[in-house]
C-alpha positions in Angstrom: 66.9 8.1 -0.2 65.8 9.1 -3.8 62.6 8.4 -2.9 62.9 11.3 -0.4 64.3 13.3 -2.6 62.2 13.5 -5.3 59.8 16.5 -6.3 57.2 15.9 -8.6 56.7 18.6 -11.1 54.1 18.7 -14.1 53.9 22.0 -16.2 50.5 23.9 -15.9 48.1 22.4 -18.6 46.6 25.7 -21.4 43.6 25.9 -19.6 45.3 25.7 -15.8 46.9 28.4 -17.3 44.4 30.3 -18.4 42.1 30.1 -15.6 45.1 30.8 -13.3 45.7 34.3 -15.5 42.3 34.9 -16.3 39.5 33.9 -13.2 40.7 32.6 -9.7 43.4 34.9 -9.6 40.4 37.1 -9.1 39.0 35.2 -6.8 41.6 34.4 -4.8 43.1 38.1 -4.5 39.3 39.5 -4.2 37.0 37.1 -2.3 39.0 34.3 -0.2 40.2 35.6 3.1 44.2 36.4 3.1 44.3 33.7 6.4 42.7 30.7 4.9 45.2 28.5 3.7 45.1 25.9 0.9 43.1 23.2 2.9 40.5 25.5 3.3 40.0 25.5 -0.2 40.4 21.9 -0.7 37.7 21.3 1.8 35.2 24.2 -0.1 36.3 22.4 -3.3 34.6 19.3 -2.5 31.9 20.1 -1.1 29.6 20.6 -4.3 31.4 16.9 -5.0 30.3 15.2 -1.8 26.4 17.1 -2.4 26.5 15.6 -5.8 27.3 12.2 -5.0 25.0 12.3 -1.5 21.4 13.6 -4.3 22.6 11.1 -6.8 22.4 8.4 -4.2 19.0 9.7 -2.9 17.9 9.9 -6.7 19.2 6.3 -8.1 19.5 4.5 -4.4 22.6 2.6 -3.8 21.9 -0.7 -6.2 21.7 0.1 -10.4 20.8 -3.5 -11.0 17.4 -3.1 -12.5 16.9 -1.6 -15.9 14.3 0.9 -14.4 16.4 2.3 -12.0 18.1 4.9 -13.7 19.0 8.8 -12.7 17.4 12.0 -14.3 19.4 13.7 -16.6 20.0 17.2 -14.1 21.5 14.7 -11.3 24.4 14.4 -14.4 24.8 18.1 -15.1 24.7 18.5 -10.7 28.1 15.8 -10.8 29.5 18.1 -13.7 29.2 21.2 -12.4 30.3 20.1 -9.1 33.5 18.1 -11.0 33.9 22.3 -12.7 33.6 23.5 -9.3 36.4 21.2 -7.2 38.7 21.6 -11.0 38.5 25.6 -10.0 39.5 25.3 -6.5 41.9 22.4 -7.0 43.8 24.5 -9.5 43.5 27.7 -6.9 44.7 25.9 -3.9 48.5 24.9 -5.8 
């Protein structure tokens, strides 16, 4: 029963702050539809994050175990600013 009953609750970090006040507010009052609801930006969220993951396969192939094999630097800034990305929309959708 107090398993049920619990409600997790963690105080918004500076920067969730921050961007909340500052940027998606924006976004979410200007640009995202009034209908979608938070799922829909979940799902938008990742997508940069499964892209990334799909062009780092293609790049490196699915075994690291030789020395040679190693990715290009940009494949590392992609993952980033796809991580940036899904951070934004994770913090938009609640």
């Amino acid at each position: 029963k107090n398993l049920s009953d619990y409600k997790h609750y963690a105080p918004k970090t500076t920067f969730e702050t921050w961007m909340l006040n500052n940027i998606t507010c924006h976004i979410e009052s200007k640009i995202v539809p009034q209908h979608w609801t938070a799922n829909t930006v979940t799902i938008l969220g990742n997508i940069p994050m499964v892209f990334a993951g799909c062009v780092a396969i293609y790049q490196g192939g699915v075994t690291y175990h030789d020395q040679y094999d190693h990715l290009p630097s940009w494949v590392f800034f992609l993952a980033a600013g796809s991580f940036l990305w899904f951070s934004w929309f994770d913090i938009m959708d609640g």
